[in-house]
matplotlib code that plots the C-alpha trace (Angstrom):
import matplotlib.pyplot as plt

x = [-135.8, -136.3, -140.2, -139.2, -138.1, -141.5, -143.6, -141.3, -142.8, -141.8, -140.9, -139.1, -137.0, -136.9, -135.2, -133.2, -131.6, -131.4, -129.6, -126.9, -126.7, -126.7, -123.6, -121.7, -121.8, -121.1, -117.9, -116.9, -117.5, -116.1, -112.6, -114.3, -116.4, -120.0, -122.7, -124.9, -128.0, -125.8, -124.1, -127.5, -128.5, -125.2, -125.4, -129.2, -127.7, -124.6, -127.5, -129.7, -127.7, -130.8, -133.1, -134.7, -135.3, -139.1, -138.0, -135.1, -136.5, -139.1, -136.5, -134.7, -138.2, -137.4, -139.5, -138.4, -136.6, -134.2, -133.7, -132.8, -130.7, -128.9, -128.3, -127.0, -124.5, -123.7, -123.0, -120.5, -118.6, -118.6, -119.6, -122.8, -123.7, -127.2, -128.6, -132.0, -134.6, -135.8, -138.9, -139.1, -136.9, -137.9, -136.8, -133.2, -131.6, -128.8, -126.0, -123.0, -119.7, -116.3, -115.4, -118.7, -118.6, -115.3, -116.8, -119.3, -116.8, -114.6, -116.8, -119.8, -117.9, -117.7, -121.7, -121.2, -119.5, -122.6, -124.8, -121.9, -121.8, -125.7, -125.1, -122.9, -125.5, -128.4, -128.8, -128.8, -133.2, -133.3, -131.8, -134.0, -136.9, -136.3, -135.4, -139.3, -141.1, -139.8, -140.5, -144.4, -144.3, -142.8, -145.8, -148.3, -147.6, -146.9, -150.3, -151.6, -149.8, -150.3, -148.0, -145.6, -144.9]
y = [-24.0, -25.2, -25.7, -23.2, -20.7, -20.6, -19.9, -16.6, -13.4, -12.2, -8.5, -10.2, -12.3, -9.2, -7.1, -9.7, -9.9, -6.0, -5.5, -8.9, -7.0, -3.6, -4.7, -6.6, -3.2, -0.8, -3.4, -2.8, 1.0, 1.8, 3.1, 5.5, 6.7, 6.9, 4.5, 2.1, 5.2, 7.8, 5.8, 5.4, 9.0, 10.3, 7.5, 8.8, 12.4, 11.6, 9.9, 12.6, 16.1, 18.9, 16.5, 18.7, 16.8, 15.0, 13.7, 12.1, 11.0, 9.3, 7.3, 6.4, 5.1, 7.7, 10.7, 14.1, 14.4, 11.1, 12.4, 15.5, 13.8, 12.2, 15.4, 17.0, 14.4, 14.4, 18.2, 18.0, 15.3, 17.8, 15.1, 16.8, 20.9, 22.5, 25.3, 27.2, 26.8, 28.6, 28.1, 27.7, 29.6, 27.3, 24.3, 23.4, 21.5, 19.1, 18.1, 15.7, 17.5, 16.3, 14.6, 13.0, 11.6, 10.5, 8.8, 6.8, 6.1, 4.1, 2.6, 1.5, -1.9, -2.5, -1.9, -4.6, -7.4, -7.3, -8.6, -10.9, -12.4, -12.8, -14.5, -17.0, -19.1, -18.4, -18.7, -15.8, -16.9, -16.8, -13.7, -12.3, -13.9, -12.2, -8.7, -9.0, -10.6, -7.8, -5.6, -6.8, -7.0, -3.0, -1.9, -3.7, -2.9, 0.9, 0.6, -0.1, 2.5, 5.5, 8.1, 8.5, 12.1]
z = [181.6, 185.0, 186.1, 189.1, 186.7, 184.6, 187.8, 188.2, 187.0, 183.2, 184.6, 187.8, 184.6, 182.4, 185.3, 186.4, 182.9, 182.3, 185.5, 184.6, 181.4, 182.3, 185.2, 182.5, 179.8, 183.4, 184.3, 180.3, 180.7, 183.7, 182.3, 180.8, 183.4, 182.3, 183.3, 180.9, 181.1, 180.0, 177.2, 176.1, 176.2, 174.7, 171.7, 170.9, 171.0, 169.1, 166.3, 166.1, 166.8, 168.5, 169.8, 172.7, 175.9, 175.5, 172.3, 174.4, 176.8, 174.5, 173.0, 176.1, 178.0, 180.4, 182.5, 182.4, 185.5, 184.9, 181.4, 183.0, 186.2, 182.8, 180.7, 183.6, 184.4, 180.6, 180.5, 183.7, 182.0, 179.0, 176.8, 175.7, 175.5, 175.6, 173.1, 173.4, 170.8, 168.0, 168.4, 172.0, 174.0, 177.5, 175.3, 174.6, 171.9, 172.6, 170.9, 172.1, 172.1, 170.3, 173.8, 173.6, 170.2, 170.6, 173.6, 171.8, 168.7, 171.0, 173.0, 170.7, 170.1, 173.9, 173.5, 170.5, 172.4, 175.0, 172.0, 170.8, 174.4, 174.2, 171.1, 172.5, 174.8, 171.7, 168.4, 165.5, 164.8, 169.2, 169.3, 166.3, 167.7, 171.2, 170.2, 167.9, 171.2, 173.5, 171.1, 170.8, 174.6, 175.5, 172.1, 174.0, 177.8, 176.6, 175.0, 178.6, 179.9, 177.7, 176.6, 179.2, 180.3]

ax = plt.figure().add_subplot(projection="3d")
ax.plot(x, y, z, "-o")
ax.set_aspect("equal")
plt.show()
């Protein structure tokens, strides 16, 4: 690491690497037409079958109206389909369609060799060591923050 380089700011670092990443995965994708966000929304769904939309967008870090911008994207594609609730008819379940799950089935090892290339310039007790300090970082700095809405 360059003495320049440790005078930049951590989140300047952080979303300079998320946006390399997130171009690299999107290049990777991009037969397949869905973005680096939605693949991440339509693998939560795919793992949990009627998550309704806070619980979502809890997992995903996102507010309600990207979640939404997402979902609706996802549902055009026909990759995902909404339900009402139960419980609570203004709330709707969400499930990921047969398109959609064959979606994530063939393209969850293109998700894999992101983390394979990450691997390559770092080592297996780096990466694990990364993935727990980013971990303690987004626990503390959402500690800061509050619940998000």
């Amino acid at each position: 690491m360059t003495t320049e380089s440790r005078k930049l700011p951590i989140g300047f670092m952080m979303g300079v690497t998320y946006r390399k990443l997130a171009a690299l995965f999107q290049q990777r994708l991009s037969a397949y037409g869905i973005t680096p966000e939605q693949w991440s929304a339509l693998n939560q769904i795919n793992c949990a079958q009627g998550l309704i939309q806070r619980e979502l967008a809890e997992r995903l870090g996102k507010d309600k109206p990207s979640t939404t911008r997402i979902l609706d994207h996802l549902e055009k594609k026909g990759l995902i389909y909404k339900k009402a609730g139960d419980r609570d008819r203004r709330s709707f379940l969400v499930y990921s369609t047969e398109l959609g799950q064959e979606v994530i089935r063939v393209t969850t090892p293109i998700e894999e060799s992101i983390t394979a290339e990450v691997k390559t310039c770092i080592s297996d007790e780096e990466h694990d060591m990364m993935i727990e300090l980013l971990q303690r970082v987004q626990l503390h700095v959402e500690g800061k923050l509050g619940h998000m809405d």
